[in-house]
N, C-alpha and C positions, 0 to 999 in steps of 0.2 A: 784506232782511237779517234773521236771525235773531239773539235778545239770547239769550245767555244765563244775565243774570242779569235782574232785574227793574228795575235801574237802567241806564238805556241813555244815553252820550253822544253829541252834536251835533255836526258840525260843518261851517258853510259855509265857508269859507277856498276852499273849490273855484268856487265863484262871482266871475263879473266881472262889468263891462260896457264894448263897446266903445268907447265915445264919450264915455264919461263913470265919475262913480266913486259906485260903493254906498254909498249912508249910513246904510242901515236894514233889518234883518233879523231877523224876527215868524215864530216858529213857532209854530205849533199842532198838538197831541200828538195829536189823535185822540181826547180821553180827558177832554175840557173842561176841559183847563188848558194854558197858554201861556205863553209867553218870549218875548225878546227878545236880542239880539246874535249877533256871529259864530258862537263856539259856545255849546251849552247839555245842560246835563244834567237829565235828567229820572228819575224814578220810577215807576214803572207799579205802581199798587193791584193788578193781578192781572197773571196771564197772559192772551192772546191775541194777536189781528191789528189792529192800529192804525191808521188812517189819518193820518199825520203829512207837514204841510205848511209846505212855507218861502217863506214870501215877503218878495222885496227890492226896494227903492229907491234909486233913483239919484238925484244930485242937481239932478236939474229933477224928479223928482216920477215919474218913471215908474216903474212895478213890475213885476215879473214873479212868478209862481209853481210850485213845484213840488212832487207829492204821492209819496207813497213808501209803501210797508205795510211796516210794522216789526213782525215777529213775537216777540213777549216769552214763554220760555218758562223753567217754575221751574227753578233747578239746587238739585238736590235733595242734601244733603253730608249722609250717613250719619256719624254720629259714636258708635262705638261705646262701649257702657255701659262705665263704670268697673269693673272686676272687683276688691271689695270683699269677696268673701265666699273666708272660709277652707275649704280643702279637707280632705275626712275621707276615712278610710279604709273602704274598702266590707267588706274582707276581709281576712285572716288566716291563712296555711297554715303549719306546724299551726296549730292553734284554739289557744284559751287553754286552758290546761292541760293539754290534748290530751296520755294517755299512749298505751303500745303503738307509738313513732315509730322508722321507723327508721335506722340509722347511716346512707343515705347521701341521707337526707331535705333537700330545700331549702326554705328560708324564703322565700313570696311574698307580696306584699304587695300590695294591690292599691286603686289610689286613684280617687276620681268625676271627678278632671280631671287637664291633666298638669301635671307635678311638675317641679322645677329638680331636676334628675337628681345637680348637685353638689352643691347645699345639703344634699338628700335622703341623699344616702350619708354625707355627712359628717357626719350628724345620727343615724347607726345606730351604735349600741354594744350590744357585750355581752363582757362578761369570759369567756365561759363559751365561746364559739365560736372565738375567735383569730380568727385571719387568715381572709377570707372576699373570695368574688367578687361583684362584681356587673355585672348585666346589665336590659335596658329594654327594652320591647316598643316596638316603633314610638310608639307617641299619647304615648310616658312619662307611662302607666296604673298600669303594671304593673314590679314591682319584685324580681327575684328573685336572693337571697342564696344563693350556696353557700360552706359552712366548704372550707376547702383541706383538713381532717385530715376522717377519717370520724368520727362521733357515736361515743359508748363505751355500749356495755353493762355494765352492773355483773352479779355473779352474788352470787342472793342472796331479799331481800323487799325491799328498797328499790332502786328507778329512779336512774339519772340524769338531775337535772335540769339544764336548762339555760333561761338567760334571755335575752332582750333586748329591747331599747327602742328607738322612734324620738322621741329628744329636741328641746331647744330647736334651734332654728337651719333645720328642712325646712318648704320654701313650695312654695308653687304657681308657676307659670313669671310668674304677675303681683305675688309677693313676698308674696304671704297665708301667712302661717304656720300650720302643721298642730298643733294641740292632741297635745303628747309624750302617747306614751300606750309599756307596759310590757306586754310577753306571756311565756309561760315554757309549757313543756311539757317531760313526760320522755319515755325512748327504752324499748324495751322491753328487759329486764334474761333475763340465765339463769338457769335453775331447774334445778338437779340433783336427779337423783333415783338412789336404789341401793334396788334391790328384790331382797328375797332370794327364792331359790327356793319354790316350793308345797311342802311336805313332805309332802302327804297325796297328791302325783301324782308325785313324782319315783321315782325307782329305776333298775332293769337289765330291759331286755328281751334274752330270752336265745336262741341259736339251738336250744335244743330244745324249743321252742314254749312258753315259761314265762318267768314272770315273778318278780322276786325284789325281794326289797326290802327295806334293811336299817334299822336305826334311823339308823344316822348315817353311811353308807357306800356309795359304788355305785361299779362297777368299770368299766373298760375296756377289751379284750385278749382272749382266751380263758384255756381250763383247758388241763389234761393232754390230755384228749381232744379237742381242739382246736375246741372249742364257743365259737361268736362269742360276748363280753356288749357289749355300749351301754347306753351311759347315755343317761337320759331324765331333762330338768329341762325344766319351767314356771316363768312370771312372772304374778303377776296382774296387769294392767292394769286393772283397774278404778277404782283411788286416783285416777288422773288427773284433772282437771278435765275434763269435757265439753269444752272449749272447745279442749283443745289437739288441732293436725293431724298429718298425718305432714307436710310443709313444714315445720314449727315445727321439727323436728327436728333437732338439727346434731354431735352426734357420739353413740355408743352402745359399749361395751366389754362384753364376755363374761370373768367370772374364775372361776376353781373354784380349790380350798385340795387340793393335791397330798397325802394323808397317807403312801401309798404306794407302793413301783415296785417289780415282781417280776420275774426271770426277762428275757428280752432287750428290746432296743430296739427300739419302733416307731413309726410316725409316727400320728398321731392326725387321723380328719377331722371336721371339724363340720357339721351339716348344719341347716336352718331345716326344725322341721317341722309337722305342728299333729296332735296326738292323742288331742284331747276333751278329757272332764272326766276319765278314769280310764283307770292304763296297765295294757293289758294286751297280750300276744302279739304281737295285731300292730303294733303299735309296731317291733317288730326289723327287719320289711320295709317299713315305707312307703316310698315313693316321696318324696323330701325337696321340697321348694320350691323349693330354691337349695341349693348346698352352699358352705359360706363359704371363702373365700380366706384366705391366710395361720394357718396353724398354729404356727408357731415356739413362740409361747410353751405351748402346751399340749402341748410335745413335749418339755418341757423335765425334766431329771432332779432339780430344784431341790424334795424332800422339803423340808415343811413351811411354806410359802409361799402366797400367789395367782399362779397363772398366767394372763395373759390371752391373748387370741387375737388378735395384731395382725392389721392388715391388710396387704392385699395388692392393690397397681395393678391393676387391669384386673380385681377379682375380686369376686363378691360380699361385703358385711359385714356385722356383726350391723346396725348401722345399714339396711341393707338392709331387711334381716329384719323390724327394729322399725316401718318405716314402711307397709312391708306389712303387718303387722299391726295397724298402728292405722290402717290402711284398713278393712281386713275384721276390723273388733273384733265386728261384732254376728254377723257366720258362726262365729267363731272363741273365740264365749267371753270375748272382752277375757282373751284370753291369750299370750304370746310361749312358742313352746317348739321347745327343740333337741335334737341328737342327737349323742350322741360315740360314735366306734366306731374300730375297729383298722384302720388301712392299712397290711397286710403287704406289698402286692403294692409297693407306690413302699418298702419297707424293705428297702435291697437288699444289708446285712447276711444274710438270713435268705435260708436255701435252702427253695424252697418246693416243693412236690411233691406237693399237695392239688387236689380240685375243687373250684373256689370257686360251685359251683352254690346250694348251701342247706344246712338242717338244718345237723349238726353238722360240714361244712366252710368251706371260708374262712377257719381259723386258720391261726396261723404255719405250722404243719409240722413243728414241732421237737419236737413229745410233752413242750413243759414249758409249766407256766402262765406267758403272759407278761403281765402283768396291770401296770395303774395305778389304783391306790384314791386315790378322791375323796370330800371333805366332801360329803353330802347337804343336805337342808333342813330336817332335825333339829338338826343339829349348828348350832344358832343365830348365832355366833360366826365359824365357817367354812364356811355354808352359799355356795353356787355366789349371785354378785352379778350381777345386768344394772344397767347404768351408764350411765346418758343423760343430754344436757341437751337440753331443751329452750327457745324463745325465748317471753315470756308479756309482756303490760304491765304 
């Protein structure tokens, strides 16, 4: 027999004798210690194989005996350590103070052992986040918070911030309490900007190879002789911080100050174009980049005013425009520049009976000047605006 613990018991109760009756029963352990009676319990100093022998008497004296190996082997009871020691936090998403974050950012929390996932939630607060989810990675390690509202951007130089704390009351799945500890970080904020036009590049590129430029004026339309003019306005981009992308980007507007309308109606197109540091001639035929979608507002008869260029679904926009350009800022001068010019042909008011080849065709066809005068980049006040915000931390 094997023991499996180190205290093994005895016992004869399975012995007779025929003829007569047992009076006396002597065992010996194998282990130089011995007993006496029916049964006996014994203790074994160590493990091994025992030689243990019982021997009995009867009552005329006769004996018999009998030897057995008792194999005593340790049971070993792991008894696992007390878990005493309180659990910390490894990590932190955002970091502490962590700005540039953004609105649809989740809070993770991440701990050295696992966490009582209920004490744990119930121990998170932050006024600043409202209503929030949470969620637990299998070993409940890991702890991750999302607000049900998206994060706010402020527009501006100051961030939104927001706080929160894991307070009194989060343990570890053994009831060790986590030391409250308090994190905050802001979101990244919009920066607007309105940059007026270059006035030392803007003007009229004209179709008989010429260029004109006035102090506080450029036109759009032809003359009498039905000579194309376009306008030509630049932005400097160079103000910008290095640091901002075209991604940053998220809305851009185009406005010019109407001063005045001659002669008939026509629709105006705008076009993204790039034409160095200095305009001359050919300016009037470039090949544009993109031609922007949505003219409405700069078609508008609305003397004395800004007119912008909304957009238009499925079309390109200045926004377009701008983030192409501050792709290719170092090809392009860190400049944004566009181009307005006459669209007789979609102005279906106007009977047109010209070749729109070049030079001085391509005008209405009506032998009057139809012209739209615009504030230039002189005119400080009503100079041509580009209007963007960008996202920054």
């Amino acid at each position: 027999p094997t023991a499996g613990t180190l205290t093994v018991a005895f016992d004869a109760s399975g012995s007779s004798d025929p003829d007569g009756t047992l009076v006396d029963y002597a065992w010996d352990f194998g282990d130089q210690t011995k007993a006496t009676g029916k049964t006996a319990s014994h203790t074994f100093e160590q493990d091994g194989t025992f030689k243990v022998t019982l021997t009995v008497k009867d009552n005329v004296g006769a004996t018999a005996s009998k030897t057995i190996d008792v194999v005593v082997t340790k049971t070993v009871v792991v008894v696992p350590p007390v878990d005493a020691t309180a659990p910390k936090i490894v990590s932190v998403s955002p970091t502490l103070n962590q700005k540039g974050v953004s609105s649809d950012a989740k809070i993770v929390i991440t701990f050295d052992e696992p966490m009582n996932k209920t004490a744990t939630q119930a121990a998170f607060q932050s006024a600043d986040l409202g209503t929030v989810g949470f969620a637990w990675n299998t070993d409940a390690t890991v702890l991750t918070i999302t607000p049900n509202v998206s994060l706010v951007y402020l527009t501006g130089d100051t961030a939104k911030s927001y706080a929160f704390s894991l307070g009194i009351g989060a343990t570890d799945v053994a009831g060790n309490p986590i030391a409250p500890s308090s994190y905050s970080f802001s979101t990244l904020r919009h920066v607007v900007v309105s940059l007026k036009s270059m006035a030392s590049i803007d003007g009229m590129a004209v179709g008989d190879n010429t260029v004109q430029r006035s102090s506080f004026t450029a036109q759009v339309g032809d003359d009498e002789k039905d000579v194309v003019k376009k306008m030509l306005i630049s932005f400097d981009l160079s103000s910008l911080p290095n640091t901002v992308k075209a991604s940053d980007l998220e809305n851009a507007d185009l406005s010019l100050f109407l001063t005045a309308k001659a002669g008939s109606s026509f629709a105006t197109t705008v076009s993204h174009v790039t034409y160095g540091d200095t305009l001359n001639p050919s300016a009037f035929g470039l090949t544009p980049l993109r031609v922007l979608g949505g003219t409405v507002g700069l078609q508008s008869s609305s003397i004395g005013q800004y007119l912008s260029l909304s957009s238009e679904i499925g079309k390109p926009t200045v926004l377009d425009a701008l983030k192409d350009d501050l792709i290719n800022a170092n090809a392009r001068g860190n400049r944004s520049q566009f181009r307005l010019e006459p669209d007789f042909v979609s102005t279906k008011s106007l009977k047109l009976s010209v070749d729109f080849g070049g030079g001085q065709s391509g005008g209405s066809g009506n032998k009057s000047s139809d012209v739209k005068t615009y504030s230039a980049g002189e005119q400080a006040d009503q100079a041509p605006i580009l209007k963007f915000t960008y996202l920054a931390p």
